[in-house]
C-alpha atoms as one frame of an Amber mdcrd trajectory, in Angstrom:
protein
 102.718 107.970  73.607 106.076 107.058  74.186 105.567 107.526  78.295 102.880
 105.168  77.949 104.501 102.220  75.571 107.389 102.468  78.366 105.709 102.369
  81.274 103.535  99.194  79.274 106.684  97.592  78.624 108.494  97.933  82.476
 105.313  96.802  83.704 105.375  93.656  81.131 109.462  93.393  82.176 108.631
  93.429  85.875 105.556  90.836  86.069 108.290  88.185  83.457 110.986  89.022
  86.328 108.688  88.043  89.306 107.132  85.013  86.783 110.615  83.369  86.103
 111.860  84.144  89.804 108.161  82.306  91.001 109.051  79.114  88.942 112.551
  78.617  89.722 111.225  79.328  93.558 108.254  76.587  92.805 110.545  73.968
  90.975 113.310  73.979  93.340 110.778  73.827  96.143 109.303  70.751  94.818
 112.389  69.322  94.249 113.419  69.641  98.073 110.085  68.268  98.926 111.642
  65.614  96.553 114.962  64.807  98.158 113.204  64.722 101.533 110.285  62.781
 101.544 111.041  58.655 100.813 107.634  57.865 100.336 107.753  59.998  96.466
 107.858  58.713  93.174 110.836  60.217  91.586 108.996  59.336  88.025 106.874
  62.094  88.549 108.687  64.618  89.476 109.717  66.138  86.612 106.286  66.323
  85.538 104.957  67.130  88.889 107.562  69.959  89.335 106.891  71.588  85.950
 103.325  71.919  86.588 103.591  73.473  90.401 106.427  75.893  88.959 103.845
  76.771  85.933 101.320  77.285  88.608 103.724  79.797  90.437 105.236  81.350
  87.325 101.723  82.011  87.035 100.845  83.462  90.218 104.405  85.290  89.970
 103.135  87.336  87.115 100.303  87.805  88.205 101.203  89.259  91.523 104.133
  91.270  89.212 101.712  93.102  87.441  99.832  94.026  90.376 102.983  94.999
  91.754 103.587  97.102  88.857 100.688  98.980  89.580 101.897  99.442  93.107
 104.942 100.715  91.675 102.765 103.154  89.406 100.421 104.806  92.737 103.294
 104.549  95.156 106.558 105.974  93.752 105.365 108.251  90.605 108.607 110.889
  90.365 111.136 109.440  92.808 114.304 108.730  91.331 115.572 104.946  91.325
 118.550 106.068  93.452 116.390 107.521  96.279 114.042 104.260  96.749 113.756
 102.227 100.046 114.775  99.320  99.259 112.467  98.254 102.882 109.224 100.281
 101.276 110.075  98.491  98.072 110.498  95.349  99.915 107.556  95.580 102.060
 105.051  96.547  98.895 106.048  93.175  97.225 104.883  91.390 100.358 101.528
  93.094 101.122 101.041  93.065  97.535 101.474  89.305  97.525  99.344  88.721
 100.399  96.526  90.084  99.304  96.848  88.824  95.237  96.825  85.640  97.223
  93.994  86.409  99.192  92.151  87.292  96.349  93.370  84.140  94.034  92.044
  81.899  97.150  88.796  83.774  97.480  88.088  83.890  93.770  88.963  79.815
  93.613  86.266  79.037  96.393  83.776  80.996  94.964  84.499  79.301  90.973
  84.782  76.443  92.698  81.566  76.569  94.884  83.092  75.452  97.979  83.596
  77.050 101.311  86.548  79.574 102.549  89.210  77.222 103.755  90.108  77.801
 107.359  92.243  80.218 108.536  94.986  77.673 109.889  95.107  75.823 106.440
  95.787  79.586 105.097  98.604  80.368 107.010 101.175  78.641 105.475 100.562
  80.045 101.867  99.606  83.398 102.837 103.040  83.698 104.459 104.866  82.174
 101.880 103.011  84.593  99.435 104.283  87.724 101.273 107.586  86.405 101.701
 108.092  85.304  98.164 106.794  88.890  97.555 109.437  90.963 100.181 112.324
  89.135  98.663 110.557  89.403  95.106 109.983  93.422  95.584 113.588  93.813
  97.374 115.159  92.193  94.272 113.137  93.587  91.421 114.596  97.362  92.683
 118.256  96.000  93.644 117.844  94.530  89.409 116.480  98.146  88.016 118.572
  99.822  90.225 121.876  97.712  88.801 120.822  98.226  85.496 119.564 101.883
  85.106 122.315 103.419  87.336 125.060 101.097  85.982 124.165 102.463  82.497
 124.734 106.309  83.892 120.564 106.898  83.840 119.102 109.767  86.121 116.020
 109.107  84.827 112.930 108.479  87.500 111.414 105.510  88.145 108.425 105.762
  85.525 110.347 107.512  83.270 109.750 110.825  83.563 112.147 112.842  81.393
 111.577 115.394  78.194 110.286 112.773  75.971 106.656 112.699  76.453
């Protein structure tokens, strides 16, 4: 039971991690879109800025949970000291890609309105998967930081003698 309430609660740690690293990502995002364009009104940005970083804190845990689960399938005994950091790096952005695919498909068909086009998808799908590979790389480089700088041989998932 213990394996399981761990494994529950890194899953829960890693989809917060990827949620507050989405909103800072969305907020400060916003807030160059901000600076740059001298057509905005600057009385609705904070406003404006808190809801798209809600939306991506959102998405972020989303797409951390998910992740999670990638995590779970993909690297079950390995030990945090022997992971790719480019494997880790490149699950966060395929898992990104397609929780975005499936967030975009699942809002036209609530919605009722037709697939967007591919060229209106580009831009977000990209962003997605690079929000994810930089997301992924720096969710290992954190456990790895924390776990090994606290003397821990432990596996990824836990996997010790108390089961």
């Amino acid at each position: 039971m213990k394996k399981v309430l761990r494994r529950l609660r890194g899953a829960l740690g890693n989809a917060l991690v990827w949620a507050v690293g989405w909103f800072g990502v969305g907020f400060v995002l916003l807030a160059g879109i901000y600076l740059f364009d001298g057509r905005t009104y600057w009385s609705l940005f904070l406003s404006n800025a808190l809801s798209f970083a809600t939306t991506m804190a959102v998405t972020g845990l989303v797409t951390g949970g998910a992740f999670s689960a990638y995590i779970a399938a993909s690297f079950q005994e390995d030990r945090l000291e022997d992971l790719s950091p480019a494997r880790f790096a490149l699950g966060g952005g395929l898992v990104a890609l397609l929780t975005a695919l499936v967030f975009v498909v699942g809002y036209a068909a609530i919605a009722g309105v037709g697939l967007p086009l591919l060229d209106s998808l580009v831009f977000p799908l990209i962003t997605s998967a690079a929000l994810g590979t930089i997301t992924g790389f720096s969710s290992l480089k954190l456990a790895q930081r924390s776990l090994l700088g606290a003397g821990s041989d432990r596996s990824l998932l836990g996997a010790g003698n108390d089961e």
